[in-house]
N, C-alpha and C positions, 0 to 999 in steps of 0.2 A: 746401623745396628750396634756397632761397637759404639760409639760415642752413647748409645743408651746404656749400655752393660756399665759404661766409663761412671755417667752419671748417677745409676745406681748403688757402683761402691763409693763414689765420693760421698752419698747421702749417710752411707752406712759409716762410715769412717768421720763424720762430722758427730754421727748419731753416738760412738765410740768414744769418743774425745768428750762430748759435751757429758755421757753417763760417768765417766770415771771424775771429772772435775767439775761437776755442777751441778748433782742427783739429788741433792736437798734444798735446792732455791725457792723451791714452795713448801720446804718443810717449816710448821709455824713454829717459833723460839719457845722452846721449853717442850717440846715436842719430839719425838724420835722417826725415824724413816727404818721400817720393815724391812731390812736388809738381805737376810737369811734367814732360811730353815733348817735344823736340819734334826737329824735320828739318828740315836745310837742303841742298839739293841744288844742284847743277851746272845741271842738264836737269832739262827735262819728262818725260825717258825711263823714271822710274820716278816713283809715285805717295806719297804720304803713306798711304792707305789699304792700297797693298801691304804699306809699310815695315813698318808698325804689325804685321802678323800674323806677324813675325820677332820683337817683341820681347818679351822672356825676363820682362818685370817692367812693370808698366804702373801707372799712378797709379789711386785711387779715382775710381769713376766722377760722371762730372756730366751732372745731368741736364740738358736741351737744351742740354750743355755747358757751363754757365752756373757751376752750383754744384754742391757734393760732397754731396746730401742725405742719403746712405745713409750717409757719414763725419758727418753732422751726429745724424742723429738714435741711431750711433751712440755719438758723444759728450755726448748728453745722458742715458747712464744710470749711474751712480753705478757703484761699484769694488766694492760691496758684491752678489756674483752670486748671495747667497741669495734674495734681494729678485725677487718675483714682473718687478714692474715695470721692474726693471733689464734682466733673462734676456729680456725682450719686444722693448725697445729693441733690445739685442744682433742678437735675432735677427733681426730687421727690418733695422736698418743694418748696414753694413762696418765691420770695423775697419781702420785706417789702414794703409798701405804701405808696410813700413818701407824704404828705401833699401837694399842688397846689393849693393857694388862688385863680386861676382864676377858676378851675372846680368847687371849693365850689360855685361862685358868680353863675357860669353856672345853678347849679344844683336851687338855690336860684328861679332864673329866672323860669324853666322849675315847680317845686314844685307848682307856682304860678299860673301858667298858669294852670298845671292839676288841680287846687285849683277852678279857679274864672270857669272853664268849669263845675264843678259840679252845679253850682248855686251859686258860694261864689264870686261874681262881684266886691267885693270889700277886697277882701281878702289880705293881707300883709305877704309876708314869709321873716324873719332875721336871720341869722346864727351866734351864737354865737361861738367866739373860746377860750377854756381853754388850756393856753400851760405849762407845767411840765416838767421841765430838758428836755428830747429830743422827748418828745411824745406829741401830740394834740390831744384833744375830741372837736367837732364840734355837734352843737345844734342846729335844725333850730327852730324854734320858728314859727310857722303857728296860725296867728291870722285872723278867718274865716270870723268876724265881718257878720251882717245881711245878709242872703239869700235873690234872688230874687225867687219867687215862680211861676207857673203858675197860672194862673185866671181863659181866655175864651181858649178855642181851637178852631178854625175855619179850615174847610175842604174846599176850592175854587177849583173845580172841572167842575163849570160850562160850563167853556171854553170848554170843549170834553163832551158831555151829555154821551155817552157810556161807556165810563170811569165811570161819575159821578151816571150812574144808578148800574153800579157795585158794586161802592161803596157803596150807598147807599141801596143794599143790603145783603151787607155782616153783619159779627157780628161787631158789635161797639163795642160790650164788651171787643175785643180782642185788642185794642187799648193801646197803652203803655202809650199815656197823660192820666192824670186826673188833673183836676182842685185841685189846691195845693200843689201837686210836687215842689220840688227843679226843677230850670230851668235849667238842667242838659243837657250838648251839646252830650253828647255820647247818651242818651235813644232818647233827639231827632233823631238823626242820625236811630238809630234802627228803631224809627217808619217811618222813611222815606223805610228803608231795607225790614221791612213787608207790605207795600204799593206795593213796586216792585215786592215784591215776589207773593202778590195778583195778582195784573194785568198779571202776566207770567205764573202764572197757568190757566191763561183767555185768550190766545193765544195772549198775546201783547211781541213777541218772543223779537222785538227790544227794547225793552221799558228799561231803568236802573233809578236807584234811580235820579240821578244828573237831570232830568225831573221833580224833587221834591224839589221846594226851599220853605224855612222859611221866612218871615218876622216878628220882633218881635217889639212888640211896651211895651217899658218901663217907659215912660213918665208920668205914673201917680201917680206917688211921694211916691207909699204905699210900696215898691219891690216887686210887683206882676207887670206879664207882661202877657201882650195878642200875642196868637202866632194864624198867619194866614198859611198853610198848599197850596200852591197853583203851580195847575198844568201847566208845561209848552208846550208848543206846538212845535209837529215835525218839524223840519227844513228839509226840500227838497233840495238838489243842483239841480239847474238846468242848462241847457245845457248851457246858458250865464255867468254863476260862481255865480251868484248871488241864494238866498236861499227863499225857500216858506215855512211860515206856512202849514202843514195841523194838521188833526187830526191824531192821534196813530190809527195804520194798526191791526187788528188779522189775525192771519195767521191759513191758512190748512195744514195738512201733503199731500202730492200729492203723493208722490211714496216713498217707503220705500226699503231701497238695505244695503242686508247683506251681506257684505264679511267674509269670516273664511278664513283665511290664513292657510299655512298647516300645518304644525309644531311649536314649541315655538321660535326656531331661525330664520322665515322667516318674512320678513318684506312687506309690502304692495308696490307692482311693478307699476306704474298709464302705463307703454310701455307694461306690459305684459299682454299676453292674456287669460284672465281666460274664465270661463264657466258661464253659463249665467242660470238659472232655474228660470222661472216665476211660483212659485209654489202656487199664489192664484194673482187675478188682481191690479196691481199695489204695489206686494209684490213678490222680486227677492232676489234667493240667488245665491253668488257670490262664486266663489270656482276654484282652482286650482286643475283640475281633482275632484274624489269625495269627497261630504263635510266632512269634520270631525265629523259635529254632522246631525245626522234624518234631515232633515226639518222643520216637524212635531216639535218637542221640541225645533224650535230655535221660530216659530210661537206660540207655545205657551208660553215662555217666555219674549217676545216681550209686551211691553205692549205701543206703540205708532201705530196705526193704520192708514191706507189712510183713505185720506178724512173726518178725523176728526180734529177738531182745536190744535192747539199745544198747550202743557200744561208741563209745567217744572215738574210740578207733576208727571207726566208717564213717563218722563226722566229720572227721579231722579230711578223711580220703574223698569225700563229698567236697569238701571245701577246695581242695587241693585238685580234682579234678574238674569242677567246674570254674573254678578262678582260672585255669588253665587254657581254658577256650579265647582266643582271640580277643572272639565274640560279643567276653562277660565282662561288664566292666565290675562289677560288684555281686557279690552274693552274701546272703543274711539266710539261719535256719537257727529257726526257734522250735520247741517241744510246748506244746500243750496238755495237760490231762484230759483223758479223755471222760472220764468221771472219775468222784471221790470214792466210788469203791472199787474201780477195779487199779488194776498197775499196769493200766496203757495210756500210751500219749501219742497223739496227735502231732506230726513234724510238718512244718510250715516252714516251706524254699522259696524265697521271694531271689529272683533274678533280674538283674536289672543291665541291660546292655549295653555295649559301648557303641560307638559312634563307627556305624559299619563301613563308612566309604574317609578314605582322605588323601590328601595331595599334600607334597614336599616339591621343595625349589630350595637347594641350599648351594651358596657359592664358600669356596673355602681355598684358603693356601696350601699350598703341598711343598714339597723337601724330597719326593721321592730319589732323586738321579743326585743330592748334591744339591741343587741349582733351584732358585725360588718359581714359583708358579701358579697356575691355579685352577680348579677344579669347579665345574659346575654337574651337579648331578639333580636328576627330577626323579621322583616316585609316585606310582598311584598304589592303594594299597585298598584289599575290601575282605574284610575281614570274617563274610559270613556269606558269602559267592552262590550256595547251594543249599543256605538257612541250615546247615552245619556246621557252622564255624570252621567252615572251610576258609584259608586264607591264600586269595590270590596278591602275589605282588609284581608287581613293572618299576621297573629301574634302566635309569638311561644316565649314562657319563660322559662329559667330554671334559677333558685336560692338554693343559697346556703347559711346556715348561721349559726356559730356557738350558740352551744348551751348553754352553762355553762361556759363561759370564752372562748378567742380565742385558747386557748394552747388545746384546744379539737375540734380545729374545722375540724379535718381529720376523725376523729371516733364515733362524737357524734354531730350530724349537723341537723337542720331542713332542709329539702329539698321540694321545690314547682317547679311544675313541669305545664304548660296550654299550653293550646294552642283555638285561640278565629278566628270565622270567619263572618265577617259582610259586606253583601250592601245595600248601600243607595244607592236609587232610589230617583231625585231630584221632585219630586211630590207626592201628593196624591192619594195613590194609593186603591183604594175602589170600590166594584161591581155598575156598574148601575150607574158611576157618570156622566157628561158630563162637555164638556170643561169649559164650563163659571164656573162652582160651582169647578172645582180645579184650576183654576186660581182663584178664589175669596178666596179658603182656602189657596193658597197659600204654602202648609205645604211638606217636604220629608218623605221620609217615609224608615226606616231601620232595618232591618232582621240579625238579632243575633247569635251565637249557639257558644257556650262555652265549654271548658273541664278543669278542673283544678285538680291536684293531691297531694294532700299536705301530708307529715309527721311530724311527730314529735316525737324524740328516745322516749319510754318509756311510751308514752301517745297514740297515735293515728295515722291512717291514714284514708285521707276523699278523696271521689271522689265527686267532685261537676259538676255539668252538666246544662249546661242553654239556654232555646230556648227563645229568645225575640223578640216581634217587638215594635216600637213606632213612634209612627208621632212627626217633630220637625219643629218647627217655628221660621221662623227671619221676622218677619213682621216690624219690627222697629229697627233702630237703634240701637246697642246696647243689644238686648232684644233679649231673645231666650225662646222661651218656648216646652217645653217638655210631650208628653202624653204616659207614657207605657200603651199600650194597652194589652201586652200579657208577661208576664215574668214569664216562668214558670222554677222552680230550684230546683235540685232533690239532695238531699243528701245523700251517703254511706257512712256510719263510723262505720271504726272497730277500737276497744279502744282495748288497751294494758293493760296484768294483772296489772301491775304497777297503772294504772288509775284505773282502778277496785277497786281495793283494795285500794286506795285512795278517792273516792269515793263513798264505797259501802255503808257507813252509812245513815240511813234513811233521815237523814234532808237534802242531796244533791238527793235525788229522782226529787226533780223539775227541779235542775238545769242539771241531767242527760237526762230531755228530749232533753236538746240542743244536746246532745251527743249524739244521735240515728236517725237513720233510720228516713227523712220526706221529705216531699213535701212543695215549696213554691210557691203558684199559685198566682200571686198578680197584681196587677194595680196601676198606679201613675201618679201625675200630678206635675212639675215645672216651676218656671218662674225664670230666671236667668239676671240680669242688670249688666253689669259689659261696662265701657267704660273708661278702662286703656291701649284700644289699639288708644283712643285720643290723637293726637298731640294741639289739640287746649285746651282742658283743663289740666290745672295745676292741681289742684286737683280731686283723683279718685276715683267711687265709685262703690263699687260690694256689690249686695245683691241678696239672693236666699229662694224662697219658695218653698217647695216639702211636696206635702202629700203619704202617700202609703197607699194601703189595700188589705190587702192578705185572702184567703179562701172564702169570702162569698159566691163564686158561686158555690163552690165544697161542701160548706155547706147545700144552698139550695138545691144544685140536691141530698145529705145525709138523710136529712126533707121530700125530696117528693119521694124520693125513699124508704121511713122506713127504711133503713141499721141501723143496728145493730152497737152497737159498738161492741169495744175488750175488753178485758181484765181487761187494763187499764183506761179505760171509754171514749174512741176517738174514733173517724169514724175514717175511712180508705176510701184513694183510691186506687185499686191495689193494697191493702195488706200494704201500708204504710201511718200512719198515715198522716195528712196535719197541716200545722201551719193557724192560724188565728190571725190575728194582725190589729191594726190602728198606723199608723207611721206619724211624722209634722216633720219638720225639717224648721229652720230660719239661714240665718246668715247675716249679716252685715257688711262690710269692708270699710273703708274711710283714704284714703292717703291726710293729709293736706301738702303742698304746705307752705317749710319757706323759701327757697330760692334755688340757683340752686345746692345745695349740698345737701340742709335736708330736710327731710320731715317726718312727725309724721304719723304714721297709728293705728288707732287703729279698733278692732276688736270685736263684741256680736255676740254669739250664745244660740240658746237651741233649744232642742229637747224633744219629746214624745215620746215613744212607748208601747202603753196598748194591751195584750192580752186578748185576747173572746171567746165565743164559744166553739173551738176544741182546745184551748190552754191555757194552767196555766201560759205559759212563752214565751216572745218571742223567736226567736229561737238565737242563740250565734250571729252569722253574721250578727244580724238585730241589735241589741245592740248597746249602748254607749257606750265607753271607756274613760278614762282618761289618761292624761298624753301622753308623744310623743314630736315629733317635732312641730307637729301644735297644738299642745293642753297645756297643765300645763306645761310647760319644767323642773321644776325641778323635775320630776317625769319623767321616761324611760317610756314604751308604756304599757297600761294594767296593769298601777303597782299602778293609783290613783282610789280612791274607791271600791265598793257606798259607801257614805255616810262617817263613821268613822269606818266603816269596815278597821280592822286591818289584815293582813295576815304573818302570820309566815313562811307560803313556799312561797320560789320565784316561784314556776314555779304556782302559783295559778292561773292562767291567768282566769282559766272558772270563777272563782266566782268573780273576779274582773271586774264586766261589768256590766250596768244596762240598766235603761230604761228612766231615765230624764239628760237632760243632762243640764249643763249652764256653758256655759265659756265667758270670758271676757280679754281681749289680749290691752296691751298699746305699741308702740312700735316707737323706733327714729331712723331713719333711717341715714349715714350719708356717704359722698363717701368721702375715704380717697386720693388715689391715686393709678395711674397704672388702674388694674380692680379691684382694691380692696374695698370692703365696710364694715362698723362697722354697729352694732346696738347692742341699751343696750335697756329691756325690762322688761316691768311688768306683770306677766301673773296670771289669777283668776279661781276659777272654780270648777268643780266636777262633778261625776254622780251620780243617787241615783235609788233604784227600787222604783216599783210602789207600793208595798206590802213589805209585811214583811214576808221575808221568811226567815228560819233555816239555811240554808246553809250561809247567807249574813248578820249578825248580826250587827244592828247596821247602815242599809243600806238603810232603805227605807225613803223616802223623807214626810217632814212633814213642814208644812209654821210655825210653831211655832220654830224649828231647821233648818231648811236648811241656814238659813244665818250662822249658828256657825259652818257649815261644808263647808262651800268654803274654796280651799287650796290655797294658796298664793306662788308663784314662781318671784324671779327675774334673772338676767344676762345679759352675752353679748357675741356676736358674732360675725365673721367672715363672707364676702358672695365674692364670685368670679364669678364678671360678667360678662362670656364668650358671650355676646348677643344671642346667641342662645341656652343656658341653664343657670343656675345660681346653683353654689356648694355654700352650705351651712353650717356655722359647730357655732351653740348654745352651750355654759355651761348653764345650769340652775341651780338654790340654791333655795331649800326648803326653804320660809320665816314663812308661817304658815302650818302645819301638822293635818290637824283634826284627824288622825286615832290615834295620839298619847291622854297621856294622860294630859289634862287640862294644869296641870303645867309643862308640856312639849309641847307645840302643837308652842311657838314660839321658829325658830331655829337662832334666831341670836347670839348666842354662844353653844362652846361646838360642834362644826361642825363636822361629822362622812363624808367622802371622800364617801365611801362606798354606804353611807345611803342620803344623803341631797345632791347630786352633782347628773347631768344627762350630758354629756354630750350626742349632736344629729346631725346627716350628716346625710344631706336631699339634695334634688334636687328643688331650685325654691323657692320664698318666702312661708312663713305659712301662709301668708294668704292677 
């Protein structure tokens, strides 16, 4: 692995040398090489990143903007394009950029135009050119000169009073004008887009924005203009070709007809004779032999109704509810009229399913402990179990993974061993509800049951077992939120004398409860945003809130039971103790957008976890760690903290884990070529307990210290973007070290392989 990383930067540092001293070798004599871009602006009022998507001719790209690698390596292949080795180079790198005074003038032109549409009416863009032996820098020079502003907004509406009583009571406040605004042609445009969108949630089905024109009156000397907002009226064809005013039509839904086609490969036949089911009045389902799904759950899905007005709104919730199903690979709903005189239409749902049964068999590498490995996992999966898009799943794992270097990994191996069984049912499923209240909640609802079997030579082996349910919500775009209602997880663990006797000293007594015999009976709430599955936005943002809380019911029913404790001063349920805990968990991730190669993400987390009650300590699995793939990278997994807790043994895993956690991740993302991509990284962080316990010296979290104990990590990576998984391979480098001592804790010399170096394969970005 290191001799790959070795050879990676050697390619890069050839690729370095050869752009700085040989970047116009294919530039032809009397010709210039597109060297730079750049902007100089007035104002903040327009961006560098905007500017750049105006211009007509851009320079060879550089990776972390640094150097031109793809002009380097293709400048390293010979003129001779018979030559296997040349044609490879080629294709891999770019070739140079040649200079073109017309696309510069082009670009001049278009800069101006996106300039004077912001409000800048009088705005001048000039390109200057630096030329240097065979290379050119181009400068546009953007002089914004005074803005025109808004003043009055005017709404003229009066022309259709139905329209204009709509308006006039909706929110105003939700208006994109305000008086003072830069007179900006793209927000106008928007507010014309939220006007249309109004009126077609109000059954005006035919109605589009271009029925919304501007007039703007600039004339009064100050750059402030008055904008009139006015509504245009329907044009009729009529039977003589000539056209009639009327007013904007609202329309009713009239009859509602769902087609399910029968399979994922069958496509919609208009010659063929399907089946007809009028399964409530003026609500038919359409079907080829019998339907795919109940009836029943297509009518409650359905959120466009007869005989009520049409509303883009319920379309959108139609779409977004039946796309939702497992089940549906696809859905299409079109409007028909249902005649030319009246103002109803006909909604036609064609459903088309997906592919209800399949199987998985994936082998993969793992990094969990440190130490290389590998995972085999099988799934069956069926997606529509009881023709409701009910979805059952089975999943079976077996992993393997050396323990203390790979040359032992035949004889001395951690082995995990589960197997997990869960359906979701696409509704709220609860005693005594009726239809309107689960459609109004909207939520699925999924049924859990777990087994996992883990070892470890020398230390342990744990049977873990877990029955779960929890209701889950997509009510918004984007947004998924999460209620575990029931998670209840039983723990068997038998330790090894080795562990034993590693542990038998009094001051780890706390941290041996993680290591015994419990129950975790807990409840949780998350809300998840994540919208990197956006084609429309460039930059992406995932964030997550999750609270947990375990025991308190099996607490109070302990209190109102008088139970006794044990021994060791805990309730018991069934003879085994229970953990009681409050668990927060935060994170934040934002992908900025520098161009269509780079983009910067960076990453905040923290966490809490405080024991109460029936617990001294959280229990190990509920814990923070440090270090990993997604965590500190120049730290391997379970090997950073708490705090300035030092550890002598490698396999310390149990005391290396706490209950605060904070991390902080910078990270540049860059695509190289092929499927290949780079990224170089900064990463921050630590955990720390909540207390101060024996076992964890030097480890509990204090606001007077906790800044002098965040560990400092940087590097760089490799990622292989198969579109349908992404292989990952990090080095990380110790930069600060809190566990060491003061005049040791920064490690930029003096570098131990061993000690400061983490290398990580992973599956998928960190974050």
């Amino acid at each position: 692995m290191m001799k790959f990383f070795k050879l990676i930067f050697a390619v890069s540092l050839v690729g370095v040398l050869l752009s700085s001293c040989s970047s116009t070798k294919f530039v032809p004599e009397g010709q210039y090489l597109l060297d730079k871009v750049d902007f100089v602006t007035e104002t903040d009022a327009v961006s560098n990143s905007d500017l750049k998507v105006y211009l007509r001719q851009e320079p060879n790209f550089k990776v972390f903007g640094l150097y031109k690698l793809y002009l380097s390596f293709y400048n390293m292949s010979g003129r001779d394009t018979s030559k296997w080795r040349n044609r490879q180079l080629r294709s891999i790198g770019e070739p140079p950029v040649i200079y073109e005074p017309y696309l510069t003038r082009r670009s001049e032109e278009e800069i101006q135009k996106f300039v004077q549409s912001k409000g800048f009416c009088n705005a001048e863009v000039k390109a200057w050119t630096e030329f240097k032996k065979k290379k050119v820098k181009v400068t546009y020079y953007i002089k914004e000169n005074e803005p025109y502003r808004l003043r009055n907004i005017t709404y003229n509406f009066e022309s259709d009073p139905e329209i204009d009583s709509i308006y006039a009571m909706s929110d105003k406040k939700s208006s994109l004008l305000k008086s003072g605004m830069l007179f900006d042609i793209d927000q106008l445009d928007e507010e014309r887009k939220r006007i249309d969108k109004l009126l077609k949630r109000r059954g005006y089905f035919y109605f589009n924005k271009d029925y919304l024109a501007y007039t703007a009156d600039s004339t009064l000397g100050t750059h402030q203009v008055d904008v009139t907002l006015t509504l245009k009226p329907y044009l009729k064809s009529m039977p003589d070709g000539t056209t009639q005013e009327e007013h904007h039509k609202r329309y009713t839904i009239n009859d509602v007809n769902v087609t399910v086609l029968k399979d994922s490969r069958a496509t919609f036949q208009p010659n063929l004779r399907y089946d007809t089911l009028l399964y409530k009045p003026n609500l038919n389902i359409i079907s080829e032999g019998k339907p795919r799904f109940r009836p029943k759950i297509i009518d409650e899905e359905l959120r466009i109704y007869p005989h009520l007005p049409y509303s883009s709104f319920f379309v959108e919730r139609t779409y977004a509810k039946l796309n939702a199903l497992g089940a549906v690979r696809s859905t299409n709903i079109e409007f028909v009229p249902f005649s030319d005189t009246t103002n109803k239409l006909n909604c036609n749902v064609l459903i088309s399913p997906s592919k209800a049964q399949s199987f998985s068999l994936d082998l993969e590498g793992t990094n969990s402990w440190g130490d290389l490995g590998f995972a085999i996992t099988g799934g069956y999966t069926h997606k529509n179990i009881f023709r409701g898009s009910e979805s059952l799943n089975l999943k079976g794992r077996y992993a393997q993974e050396a323990y203390s270097g790979i040359s032992n990994f035949l004889d001395k191996h951690t082995k995990d061993i589960g197997g997990e069984m869960s359906i979701n049912f696409p509704r709220f499923l609860f005693p005594f509800t009726t239809r309107q209240f689960r459609q109004r909640v909207s939520a699925s609802t999924e049924f859990k049951l777990s087994y996992n079997y883990q070892t470890r030579p020398n230390t342990y082996e744990k049977n873990s077992s877990t029955v779960g349910i929890r209701y889950i919500w997509n009510l918004r775009r984007f947004y998924r939120y999460t209620f575990d209602i029931m998670d209840l997880n039983y723990v068997n663990i038998n330790t090894h004398p080795d562990f034993d006797s590693l542990y038998s000293a009094p001051k780890y007594s706390v941290l041996r409860n993680s290591y015994s015999d419990h129950f975790i009976f807990s409840s949780g709430f998350s809300i998840v945003y994540d919208n990197n599955a956006s084609q429309r936005r460039r930059d992406k943002t995932y964030y997550k809130l999750a609270i947990e809380s375990a025991g308190n019911l099996l607490h109070a029913i302990s209190l109102l039971s008088d139970r006794e404790k044990n021994e060791e001063g805990y309730y018991e349920y069934v003879g085994i103790p229970y953990s009681q805990y409050l668990k927060g968990e935060a994170h934040f991730a934002q992908s900025k957008y520098i161009d269509r190669k780079n983009a910067l993400v960076y990453h905040l987390g923290c966490g809490l976890a405080y024991p109460y009650g029936n617990a001294k300590i959280v229990p190990f699995e509920r814990r923070f760690f440090g270090g990993g793939a997604n965590g500190v990278r120049g730290w391997s997994v379970r090997t950073l903290g708490p705090g300035r807790y030092s550890s002598e043994n490698r396999d310390d895993f149990v005391a290396q884990s706490g209950d605060v956690m904070l991390t902080a991740n910078l990270e540049h993302r860059t695509k190289l070529f092929w499927k290949i991509e780079m990224a170089a990284f900064v990463d921050a962080g630590n955990v720390w307990t909540v207390e101060s316990y024996k076992s964890q010296p030097q480890g509990a979290f204090t606001f007077d210290n906790f800044y002098r104990e965040i560990a400092l990590a940087y590097g760089a990576g490799l990622r292989f973007d198969f579109t349908f998984f992404l292989l990952r391979f990090d080095l990380g480098v110790k930069a600060y070290d809190p566990s060491r001592n003061s005049s040791d804790c920064w490690r930029f010399e003096g570098l131990n392989w061993s000690d400061d170096f983490a290398i990580h394969f992973a599956i998928g970005y960190p974050f």
